[in-house]
C-alpha positions as a Markdown table, in Angstrom:
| # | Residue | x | y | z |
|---|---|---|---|---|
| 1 | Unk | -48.0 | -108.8 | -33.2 |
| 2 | Unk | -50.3 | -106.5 | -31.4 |
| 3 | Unk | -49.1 | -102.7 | -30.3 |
| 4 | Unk | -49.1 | -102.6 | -26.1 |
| 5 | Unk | -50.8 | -99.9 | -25.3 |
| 6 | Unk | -49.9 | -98.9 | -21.7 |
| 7 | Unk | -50.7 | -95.5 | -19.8 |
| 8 | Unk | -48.6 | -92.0 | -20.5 |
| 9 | Unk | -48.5 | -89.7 | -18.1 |
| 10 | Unk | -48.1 | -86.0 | -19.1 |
| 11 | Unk | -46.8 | -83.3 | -16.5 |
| 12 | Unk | -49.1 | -80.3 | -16.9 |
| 13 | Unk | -46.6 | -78.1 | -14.4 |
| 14 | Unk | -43.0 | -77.3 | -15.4 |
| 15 | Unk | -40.9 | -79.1 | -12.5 |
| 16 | Unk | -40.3 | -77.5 | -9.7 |
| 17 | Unk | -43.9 | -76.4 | -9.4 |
| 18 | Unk | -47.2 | -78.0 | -8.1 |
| 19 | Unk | -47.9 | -78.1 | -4.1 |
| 20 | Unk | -45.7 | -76.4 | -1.6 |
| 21 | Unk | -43.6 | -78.6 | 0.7 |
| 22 | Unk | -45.1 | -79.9 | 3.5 |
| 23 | Unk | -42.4 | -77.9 | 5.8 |
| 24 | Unk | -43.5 | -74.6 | 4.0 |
| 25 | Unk | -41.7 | -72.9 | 0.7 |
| 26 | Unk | -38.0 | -72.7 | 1.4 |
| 27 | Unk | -36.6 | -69.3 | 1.6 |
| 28 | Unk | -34.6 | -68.1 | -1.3 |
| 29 | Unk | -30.8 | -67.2 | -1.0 |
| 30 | Unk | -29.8 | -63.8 | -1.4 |
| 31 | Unk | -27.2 | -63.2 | -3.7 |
| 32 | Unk | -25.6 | -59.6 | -2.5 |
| 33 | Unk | -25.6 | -58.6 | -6.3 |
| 34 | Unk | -25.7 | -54.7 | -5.3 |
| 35 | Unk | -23.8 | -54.7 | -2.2 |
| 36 | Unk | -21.0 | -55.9 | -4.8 |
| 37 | Unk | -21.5 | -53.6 | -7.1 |
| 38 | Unk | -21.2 | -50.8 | -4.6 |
| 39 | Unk | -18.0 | -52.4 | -3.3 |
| 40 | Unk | -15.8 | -52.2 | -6.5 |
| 41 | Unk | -17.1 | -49.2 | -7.9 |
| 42 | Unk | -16.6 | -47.6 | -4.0 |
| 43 | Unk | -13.2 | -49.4 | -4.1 |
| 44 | Unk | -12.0 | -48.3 | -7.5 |
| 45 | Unk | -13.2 | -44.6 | -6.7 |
| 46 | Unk | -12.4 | -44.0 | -3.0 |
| 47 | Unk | -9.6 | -46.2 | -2.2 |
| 48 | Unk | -8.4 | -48.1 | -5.3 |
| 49 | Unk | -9.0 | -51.4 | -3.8 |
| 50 | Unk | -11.6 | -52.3 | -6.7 |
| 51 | Unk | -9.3 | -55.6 | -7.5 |
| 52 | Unk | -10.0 | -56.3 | -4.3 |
| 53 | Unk | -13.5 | -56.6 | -4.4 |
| 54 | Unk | -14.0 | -58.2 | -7.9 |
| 55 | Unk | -14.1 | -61.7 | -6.2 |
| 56 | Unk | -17.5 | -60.8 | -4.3 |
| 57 | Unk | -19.4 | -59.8 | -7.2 |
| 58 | Unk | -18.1 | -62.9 | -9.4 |
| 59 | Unk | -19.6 | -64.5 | -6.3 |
| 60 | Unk | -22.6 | -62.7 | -6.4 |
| 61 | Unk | -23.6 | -63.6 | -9.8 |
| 62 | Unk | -22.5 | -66.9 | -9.6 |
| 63 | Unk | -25.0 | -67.3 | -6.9 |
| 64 | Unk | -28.3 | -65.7 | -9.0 |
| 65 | Unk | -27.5 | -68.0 | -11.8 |
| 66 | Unk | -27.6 | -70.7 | -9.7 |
| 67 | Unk | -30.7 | -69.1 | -8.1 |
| 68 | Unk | -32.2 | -68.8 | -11.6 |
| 69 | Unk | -31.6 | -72.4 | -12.8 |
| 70 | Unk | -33.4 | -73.7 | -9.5 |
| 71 | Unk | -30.1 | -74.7 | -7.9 |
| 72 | Unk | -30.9 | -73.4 | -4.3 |
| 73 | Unk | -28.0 | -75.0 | -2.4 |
| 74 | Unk | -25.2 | -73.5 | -4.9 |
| 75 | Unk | -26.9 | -70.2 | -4.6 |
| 76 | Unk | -26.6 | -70.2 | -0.7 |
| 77 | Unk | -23.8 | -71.7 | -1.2 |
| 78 | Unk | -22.0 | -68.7 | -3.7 |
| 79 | Unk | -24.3 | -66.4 | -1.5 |
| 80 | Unk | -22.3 | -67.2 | 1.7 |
| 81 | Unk | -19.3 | -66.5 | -0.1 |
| 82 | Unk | -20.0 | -63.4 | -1.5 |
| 83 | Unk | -21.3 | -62.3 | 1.6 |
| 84 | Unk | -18.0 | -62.8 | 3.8 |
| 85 | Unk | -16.0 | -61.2 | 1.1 |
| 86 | Unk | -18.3 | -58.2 | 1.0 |
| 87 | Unk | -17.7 | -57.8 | 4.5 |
| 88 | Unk | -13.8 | -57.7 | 3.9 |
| 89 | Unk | -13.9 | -55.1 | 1.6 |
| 90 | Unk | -16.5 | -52.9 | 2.7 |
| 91 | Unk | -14.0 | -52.9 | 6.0 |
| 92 | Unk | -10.9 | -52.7 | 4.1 |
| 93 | Unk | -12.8 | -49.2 | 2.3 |
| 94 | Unk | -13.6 | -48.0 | 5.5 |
| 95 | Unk | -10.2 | -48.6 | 6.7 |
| 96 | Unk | -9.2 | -46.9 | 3.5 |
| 97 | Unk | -11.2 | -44.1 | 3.7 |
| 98 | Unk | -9.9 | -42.9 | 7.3 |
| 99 | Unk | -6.4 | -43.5 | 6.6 |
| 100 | Unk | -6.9 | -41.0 | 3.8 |
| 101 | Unk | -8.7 | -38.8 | 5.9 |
| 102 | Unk | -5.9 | -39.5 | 8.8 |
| 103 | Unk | -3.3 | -38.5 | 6.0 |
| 104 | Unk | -4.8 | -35.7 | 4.9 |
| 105 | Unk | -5.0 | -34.1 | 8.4 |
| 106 | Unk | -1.8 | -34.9 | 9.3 |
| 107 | Unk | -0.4 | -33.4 | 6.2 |
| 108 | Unk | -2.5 | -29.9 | 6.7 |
| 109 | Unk | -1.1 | -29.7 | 10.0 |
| 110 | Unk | 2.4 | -30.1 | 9.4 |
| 111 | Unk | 2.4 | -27.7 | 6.5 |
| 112 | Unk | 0.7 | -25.2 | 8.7 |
């Protein structure tokens, strides 16, 4: 019995590498990693609405692993999310922060 020798074909580039799409390189997904941030550590400090914001920023890094491991269409897809919950709470501190500063006023006046 004689070995078959056939033909082996070795991939010199890691996948995901070699030329660029004939379309042009895709655009990567932002993942609003800071912008969360900002929004719990702004909502546990100014308006105690921290708890609120904790989903974006699980969104948020849920969408640069995915962005890491090459999965572009679960990072836009956690991206999206984290974006429209961002935008909740960075409204729901700004409606925090003027009802404070509403309260505030209205208490000085009153006692004066």
């Amino acid at each position: 019995m004689k070995p078959r020798h056939g033909e082996v074909s070795i991939p010199l580039q890691p996948p995901g590498r070699g030329a660029p799409p004939a379309a042009g390189p895709a655009e990567q997904p932002r993942d609003y990693v800071l912008w969360s941030l900002f929004n719990v550590l702004a909502g546990y400090v100014l308006a105690c609405l921290g708890c609120l914001c904790f989903p974006a920023l699980v969104f948020s890094i849920k969408a640069r692993d995915c962005k890491v491991l090459g999965d572009l269409e679960g990072a836009r897809r956690h991206g999206a999310h984290a974006r429209v919950l961002n935008i909740i709470c960075s409204l729901l501190l700004v409606a925090g922060v003027v009802l404070t500063i509403i309260a505030v006023i209205a208490v000085t006046i009153a006692v004066t």
